[in-house]
N, C-alpha and C positions, 0 to 999 in steps of 0.2 A: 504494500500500500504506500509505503512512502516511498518506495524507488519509484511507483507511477508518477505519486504529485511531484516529487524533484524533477525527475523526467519532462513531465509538463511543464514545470516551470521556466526551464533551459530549452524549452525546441524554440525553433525560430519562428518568428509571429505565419500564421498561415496562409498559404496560399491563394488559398478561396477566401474569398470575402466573407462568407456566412459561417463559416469552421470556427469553432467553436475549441475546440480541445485538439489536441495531436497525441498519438501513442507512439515511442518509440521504442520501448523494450521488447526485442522479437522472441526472446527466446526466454521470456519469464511469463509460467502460464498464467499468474495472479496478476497480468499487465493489463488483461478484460477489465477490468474490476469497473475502471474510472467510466468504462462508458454506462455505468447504468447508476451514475451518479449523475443525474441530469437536471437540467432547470427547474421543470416540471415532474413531479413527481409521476414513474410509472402507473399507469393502469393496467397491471400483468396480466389480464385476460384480453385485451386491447390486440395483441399481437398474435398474429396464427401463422403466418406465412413469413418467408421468406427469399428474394427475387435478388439475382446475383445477372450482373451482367457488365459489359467492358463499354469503356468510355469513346470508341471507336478512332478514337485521337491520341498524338504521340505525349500529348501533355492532359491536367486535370479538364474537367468535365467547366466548361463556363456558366458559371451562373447567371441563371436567366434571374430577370427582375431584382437582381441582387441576391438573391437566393439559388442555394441547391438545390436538383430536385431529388437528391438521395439524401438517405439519411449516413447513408458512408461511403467513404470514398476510399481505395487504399494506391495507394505510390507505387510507382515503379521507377524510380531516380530522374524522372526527366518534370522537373518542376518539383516535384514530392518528393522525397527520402525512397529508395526502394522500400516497401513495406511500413511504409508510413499510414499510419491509420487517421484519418480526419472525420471528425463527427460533427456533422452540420445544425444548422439552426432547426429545422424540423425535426431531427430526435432529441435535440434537445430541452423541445419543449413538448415533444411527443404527439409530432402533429403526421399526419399523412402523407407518404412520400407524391409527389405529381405523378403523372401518365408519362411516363417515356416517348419520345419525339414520336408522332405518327400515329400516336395510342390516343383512343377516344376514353380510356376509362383506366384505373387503376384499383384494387382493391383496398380499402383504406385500413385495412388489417395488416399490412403489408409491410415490412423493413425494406428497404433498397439500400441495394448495396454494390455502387460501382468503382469498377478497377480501371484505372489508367493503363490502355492501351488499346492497341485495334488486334485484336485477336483472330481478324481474318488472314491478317498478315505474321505475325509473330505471336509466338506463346506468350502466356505471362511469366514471372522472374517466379524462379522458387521461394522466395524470399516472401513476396507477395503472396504466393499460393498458401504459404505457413498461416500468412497472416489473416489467410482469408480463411482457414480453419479455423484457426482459432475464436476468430471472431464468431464465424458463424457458430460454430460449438456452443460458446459461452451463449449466446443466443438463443441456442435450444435449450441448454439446460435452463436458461432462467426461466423462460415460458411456452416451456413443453413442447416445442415444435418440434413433430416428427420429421426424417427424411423426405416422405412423401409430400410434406410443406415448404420443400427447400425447391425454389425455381429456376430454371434455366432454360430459357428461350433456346430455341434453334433458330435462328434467323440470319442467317449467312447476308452480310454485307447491309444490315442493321444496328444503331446503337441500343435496340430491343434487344437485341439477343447477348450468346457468350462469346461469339467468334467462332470459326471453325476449328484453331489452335487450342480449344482451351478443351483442357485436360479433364473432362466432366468424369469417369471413371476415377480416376484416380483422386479426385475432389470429395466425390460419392462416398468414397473409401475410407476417407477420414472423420466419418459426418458421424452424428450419433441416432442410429438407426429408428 
């Protein structure tokens, strides 16, 4: 707990306008903690689902209207720390993620959760994949979301989807069933 708050307190001010927090401890599993230390306190039945998908750009996601439309965003070194975890103004007040570009509707139960990069074109960084376990994990376990609630578009050459490169098996693999 307090290696997060130190940790927070030394990362450099954030990228996104609406980021809120940064995590940068990758390999300390108690490093979750801080995201569910939020503005607004949890409504832990509020969340059922889970929606993972790539920023389709080699840098973060730009915030429309000043705002994110995910609730996380994680780094792949180009603008963001490789496995940089940024937790935006909407989870931080526990509000609903938006519709992704082209989406008339979004489930307001929903975490979003996007990664820095075009995953049509390239993988994601292992680093990133770690971090995107973990996150998701702590995720489940705090509000019971099963695998079958964890999402991933297939939408080849969309920022809807995970990219063709992205390693959904081996994602899968790590999740908590």
């Amino acid at each position: 707990m307090f290696t997060s708050a130190l940790l927070m307190a030394l990362a450099p001010a954030p990228l996104t306008p609406d980021a809120t927090n940064t995590l940068f401890a990758i390999d300390m599993p108690n490093s979750m903690d801080a995201i569910f230390q939020t503005e607004t306190p949890s409504a832990g039945t509020a969340w059922k689902y889970i929606y993972v998908h790539h920023s389709r750009s080699a840098g973060a996601p730009v915030a429309g209207n000043g705002e994110l439309n995910d609730h996380f965003v994680i780094g792949n070194g180009s603008g963001l720390t490789d496995g940089e975890v940024q937790m935006g103004q909407r989870w931080e007040q526990q509000r609903p993620a938006a519709a992704p570009l082209r989406s008339t509707r979004f489930d307001p139960h929903c975490i979003s959760i996007c990664l820095v990069g075009d995953f049509d074109q390239t993988r994601p960084t292992a680093t990133q994949m770690r971090r995107l376990g973990q996150l998701v994990t702590a995720l489940q376990a705090r509000y019971r979301i099963p695998l079958s609630s964890v999402a991933l578009a297939d939408q080849p050459q969309s920022v809807a989807g995970s990219g063709r490169f992205f390693p959904i098996s081996m994602f899968r693999e790590q999740l908590i069933p």
